[in-house]
N, C-alpha and C positions, 0 to 999 in steps of 0.2 A: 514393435509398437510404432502405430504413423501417423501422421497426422492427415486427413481426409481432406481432399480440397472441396472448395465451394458449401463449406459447411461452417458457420460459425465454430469458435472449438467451444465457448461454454457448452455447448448443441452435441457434441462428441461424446457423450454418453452412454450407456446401454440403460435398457431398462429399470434397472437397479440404481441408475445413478453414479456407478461408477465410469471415470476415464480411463482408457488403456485399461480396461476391466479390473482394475485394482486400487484404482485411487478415489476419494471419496465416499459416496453413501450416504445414508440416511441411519446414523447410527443411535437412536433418538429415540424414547420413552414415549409406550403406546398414548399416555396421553396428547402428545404429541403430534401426533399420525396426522389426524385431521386437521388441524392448523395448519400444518405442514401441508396439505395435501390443498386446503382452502386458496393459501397462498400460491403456490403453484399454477394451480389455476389461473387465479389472476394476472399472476405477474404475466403469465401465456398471450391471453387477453391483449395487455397494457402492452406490450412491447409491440404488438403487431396493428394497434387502435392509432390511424394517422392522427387522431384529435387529441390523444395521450403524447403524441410524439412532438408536436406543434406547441405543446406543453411545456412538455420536457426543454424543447430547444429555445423558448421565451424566458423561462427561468435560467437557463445555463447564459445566456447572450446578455440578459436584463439586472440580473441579480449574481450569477456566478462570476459574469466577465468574461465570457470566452467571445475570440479564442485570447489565449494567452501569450505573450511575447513566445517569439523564437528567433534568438542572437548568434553571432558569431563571438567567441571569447577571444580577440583580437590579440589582448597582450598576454595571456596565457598560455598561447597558441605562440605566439613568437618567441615566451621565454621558454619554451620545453623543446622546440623543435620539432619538425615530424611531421605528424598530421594534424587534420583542423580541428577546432576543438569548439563543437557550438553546445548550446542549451536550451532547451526547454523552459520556461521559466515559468512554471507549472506556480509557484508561491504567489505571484500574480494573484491568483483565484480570489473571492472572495473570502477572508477570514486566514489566509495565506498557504494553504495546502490542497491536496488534493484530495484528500477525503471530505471538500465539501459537496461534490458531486453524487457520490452514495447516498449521503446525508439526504438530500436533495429528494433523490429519487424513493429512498424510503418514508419521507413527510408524503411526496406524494401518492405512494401508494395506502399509508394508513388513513388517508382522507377518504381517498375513491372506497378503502375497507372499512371506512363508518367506523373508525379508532380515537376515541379521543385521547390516547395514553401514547407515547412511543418511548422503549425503553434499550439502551445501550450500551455498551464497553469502550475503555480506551485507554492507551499506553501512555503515547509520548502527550496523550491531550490533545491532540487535534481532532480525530474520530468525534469524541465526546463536546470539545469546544465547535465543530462544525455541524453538530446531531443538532445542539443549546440552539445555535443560529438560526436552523433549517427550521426547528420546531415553532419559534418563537415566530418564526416568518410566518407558518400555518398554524396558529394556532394551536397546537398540543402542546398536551402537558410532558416535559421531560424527566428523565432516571437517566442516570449514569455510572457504570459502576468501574469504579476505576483503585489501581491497588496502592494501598497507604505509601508504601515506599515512592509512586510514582507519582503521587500526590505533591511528597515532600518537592520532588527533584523536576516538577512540570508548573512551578508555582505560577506564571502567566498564564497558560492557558485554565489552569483552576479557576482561577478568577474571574477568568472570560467566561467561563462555564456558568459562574455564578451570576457573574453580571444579566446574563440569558436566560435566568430564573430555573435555571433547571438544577434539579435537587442530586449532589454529589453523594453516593456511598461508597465510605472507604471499604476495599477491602484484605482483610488481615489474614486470610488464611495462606497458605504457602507462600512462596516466595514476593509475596503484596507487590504482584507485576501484572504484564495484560493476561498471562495464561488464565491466572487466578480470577481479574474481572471477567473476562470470558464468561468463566465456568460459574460464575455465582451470578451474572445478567441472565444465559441459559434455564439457572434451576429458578431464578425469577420468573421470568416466561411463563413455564411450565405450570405454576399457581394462577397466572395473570391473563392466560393467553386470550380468552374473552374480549377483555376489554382494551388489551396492551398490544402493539404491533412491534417487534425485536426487530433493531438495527444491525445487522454485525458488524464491524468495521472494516471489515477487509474482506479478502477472497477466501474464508476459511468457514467452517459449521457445515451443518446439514445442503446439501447438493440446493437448496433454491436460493442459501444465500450466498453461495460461491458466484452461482449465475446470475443473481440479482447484482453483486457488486463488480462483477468483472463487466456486465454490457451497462452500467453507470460508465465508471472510468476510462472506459474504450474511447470517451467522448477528446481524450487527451492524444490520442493518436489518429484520430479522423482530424483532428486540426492539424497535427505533425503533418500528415501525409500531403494535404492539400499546401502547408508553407513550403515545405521540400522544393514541390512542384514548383513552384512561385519562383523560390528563392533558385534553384538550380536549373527547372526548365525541364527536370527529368529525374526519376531514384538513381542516386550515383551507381559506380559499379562496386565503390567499396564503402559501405556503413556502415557504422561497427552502433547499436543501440546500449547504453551501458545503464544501470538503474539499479537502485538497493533494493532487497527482498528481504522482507521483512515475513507478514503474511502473506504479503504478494499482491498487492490491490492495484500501488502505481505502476510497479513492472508490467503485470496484463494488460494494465490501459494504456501503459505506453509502446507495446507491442503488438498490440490486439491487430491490428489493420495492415500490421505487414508481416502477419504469417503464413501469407502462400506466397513468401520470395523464398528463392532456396539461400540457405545461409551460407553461401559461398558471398551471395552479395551484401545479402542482410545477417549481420550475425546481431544476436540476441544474446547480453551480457550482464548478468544478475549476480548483485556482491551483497553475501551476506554479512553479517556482524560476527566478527572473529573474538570477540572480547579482549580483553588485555593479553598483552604476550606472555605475561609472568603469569597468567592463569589457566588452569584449565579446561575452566567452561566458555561457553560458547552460544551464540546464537544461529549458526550457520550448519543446519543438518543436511542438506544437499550437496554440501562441498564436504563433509567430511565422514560423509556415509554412514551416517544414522538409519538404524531398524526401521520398515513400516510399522507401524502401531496405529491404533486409534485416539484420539486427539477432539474434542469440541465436535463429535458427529460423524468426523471422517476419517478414512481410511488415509495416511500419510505417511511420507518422512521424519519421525521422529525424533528426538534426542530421548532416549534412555538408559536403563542402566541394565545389566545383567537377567535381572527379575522383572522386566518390562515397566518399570513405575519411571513416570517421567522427571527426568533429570533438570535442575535448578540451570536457567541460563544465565550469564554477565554480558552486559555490554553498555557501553555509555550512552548508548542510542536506547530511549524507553521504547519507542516505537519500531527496535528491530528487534528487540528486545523478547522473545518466540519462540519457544523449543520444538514446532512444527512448521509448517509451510500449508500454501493454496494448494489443493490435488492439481492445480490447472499447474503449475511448476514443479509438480512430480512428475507428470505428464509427459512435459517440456523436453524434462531431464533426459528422462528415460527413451524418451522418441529423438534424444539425442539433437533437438530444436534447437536448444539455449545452452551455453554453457553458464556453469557459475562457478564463485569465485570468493573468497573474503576475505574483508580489510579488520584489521585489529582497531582498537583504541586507537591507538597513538598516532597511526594509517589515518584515519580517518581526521584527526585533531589538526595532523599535518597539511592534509590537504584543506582545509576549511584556514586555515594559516594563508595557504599559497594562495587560494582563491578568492579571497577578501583583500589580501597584498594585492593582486594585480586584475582585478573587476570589479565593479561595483554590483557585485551580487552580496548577500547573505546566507546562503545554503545553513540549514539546518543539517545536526549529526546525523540524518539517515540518509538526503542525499551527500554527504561528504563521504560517506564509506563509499559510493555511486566513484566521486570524481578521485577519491585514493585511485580507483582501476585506472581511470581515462590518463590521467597524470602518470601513474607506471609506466603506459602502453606506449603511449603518443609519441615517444619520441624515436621508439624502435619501430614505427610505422613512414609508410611514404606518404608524401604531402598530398595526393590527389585520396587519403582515404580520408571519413568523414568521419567524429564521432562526437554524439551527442547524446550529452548525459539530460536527464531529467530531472532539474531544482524543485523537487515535488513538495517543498516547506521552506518556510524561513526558519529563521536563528533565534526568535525575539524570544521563543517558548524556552531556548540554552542559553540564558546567557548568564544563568546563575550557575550552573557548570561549567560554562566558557569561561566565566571570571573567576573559578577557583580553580580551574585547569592548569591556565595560560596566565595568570594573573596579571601585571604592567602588560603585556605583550597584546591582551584583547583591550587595554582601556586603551591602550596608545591606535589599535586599529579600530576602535565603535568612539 
């Protein structure tokens, strides 16, 4: 399995819609077909329409804020030893994450599709707090469907949501986590598709919203590549890129633009959510070699059990929180691109500890599982290597977790 040059890799498909001929698909209810097929079309259209692009780049510069800081972590970097240790500082964004750029891109395309509905999932709350934004900014009406448990444990960004007049449903069936919004926003659709245009939140569903949300986010690494330039004068010889995966949305876009270096220079470094140590479950199927199975439309990396029924994930992180992955990081895997890797709980709590002690960042718990890796590595590396994590959320949506985790220890550091 390879990766093609001079080809976008959303673009790396077969007919079918599968990558590496086995990831993805279009796994989707004949109703389906033709919306599916509507969309498609368009998005074709819009991505290649300079006056849809001129578009796109007015809103990302005017209303997103790009581009986004890119720092050096100065005393982090000194207290570990090693190599350098910069970041992204992706939370910048407007509404503080990187899923507001998907968001973004799908207001704009349910406008140009004469939609006045647009309806969507989400974990940790951001997807859905940055859908509330995006919509309210054009005008439609919002859904969101997001799962009771994550409701309880995401209580700022709920609110945010609410503030953005878009209408929350909990949802209670299985593990009331993003699998579960997923799969009940989906069988929304399917009644609604008429009038309702479906945001996915990430790089996962049916094959056009992998590639609708993967050439959104990319938008995060055409800025990386150009500060590099800037800041260094040239791509170092040693990059180490490190990012959590989740469904995979920030990691693609933070990698997107430097997949035809060979990863002797650029290596590609995705940490998934290990859950607690004292538990079994997990969020992280790539690292621990989870079945293919089918998943929200696609062909993927799954977590299941014996009898193929997919397996309940843990993790402190809501928004890693995923018992599958993007086909575009099965891909990855398999083409031996990227490697990946994953931080537990407690990995991750520690590093949001060290990185708040000595930066003035706030990393939210999905890129903290990100900087658990960079913190491991860094100091069993040489100083001329570079490695820069991507802060793709703040803290402000954990800090009712932060504060029952860590207790004195977050009030004496916020």
């Amino acid at each position: 399995m390879k990766i093609r040059k001079n080809i976008p890799l959303i673009d790396q498909h077969n007919q079918s819609g599968f990558w590496g001929g086995k990831f993805g698909g279009n796994f989707i209810p004949e109703t389906l077909k033709k919306p599916v097929e509507d969309l498609e079309i368009l998005f074709s259209k819009l991505r290649n329409n300079k006056n849809f692009i001129s578009e796109r780049d007015k809103y990302f510069k005017n209303w997103v804020g790009s581009p986004t800081r890119f720092i050096k972590l100065e005393n982090l970097t000194a207290h570990l030893g090693g190599a350098q240790i910069w970041s992204k500082i992706v939370s910048d964004a407007n509404g503080g994450a990187h899923k507001i750029y998907n968001a973004t891109i799908h207001c704009l395309i349910a406008k140009k599709a004469g939609k006045k509905y647009i309806v969507g999932d989400t974990g940790a709350g951001y997807a859905g707090k940055m859908l509330s934004m995006a919509a309210k900014k054009f005008g439609l009406k919002c859904k969101i469907f997001m799962g009771a448990k994550d409701i309880k444990r995401q209580g700022p960004n709920v609110r945010a949501m609410r503030k953005n007049l878009a209408e929350i449903v909990p949802v209670y069936t299985g593990s009331q986590t993003l699998v579960d919004a997923v799969s009940e926003c989906m069988r929304y659709w399917v009644s609604n598709c008429d009038t309702t245009h479906m945001c996915v939140g990430s790089t996962v569903g049916p094959n056009i919203f992998v590639k609708i949300c993967g050439w959104s986010t990319s938008q995060i690494s055409r800025e990386l590549y150009t500060q590099i330039k800037e800041v260094f004068g040239k791509i170092p010889k040693k990059l180490k890129l490190i990012n959590c995966v989740g469904g995979g949305s920030s990691s693609f876009g933070f990698w997107n633009e430097f997949m035809h270096y060979d990863k002797k220079q650029i290596e590609f470094i995705g940490v998934e959510a290990g859950g607690p140590k004292k538990s079994k479950r997990h969020a992280a199927p790539l690292t621990y070699g989870s079945k293919i199975g089918v998943l929200h439309g696609a062909m993927q990396y799954v977590n299941q059990d014996k009898m193929g029924q997919i397996e309940e994930t843990e993790s402190i992180s809501a928004g890693l929180d995923y018992p599958g992955v993007s086909p575009l990081h099965c891909f990855l895997k398999d083409a031996k691109r990227a490697r990946y890797t994953a931080a537990s709980d407690e990995e991750a709590l520690k590093a949001y500890q060290l990185v708040t002690k000595y930066e003035n960042l706030n990393p939210s718990l999905e890129p903290s599982h990100a900087f658990a890796e960079a913190i491991k590595i860094a100091p069993k590396l040489s100083r001329d290597t570079i490695i820069i994590v991507n802060s793709c959320g703040d803290a402000k949506k954990d800090r009712d977790i932060l504060r029952k985790k860590l207790g004195k220890k977050y009030e004496k550091s916020n």
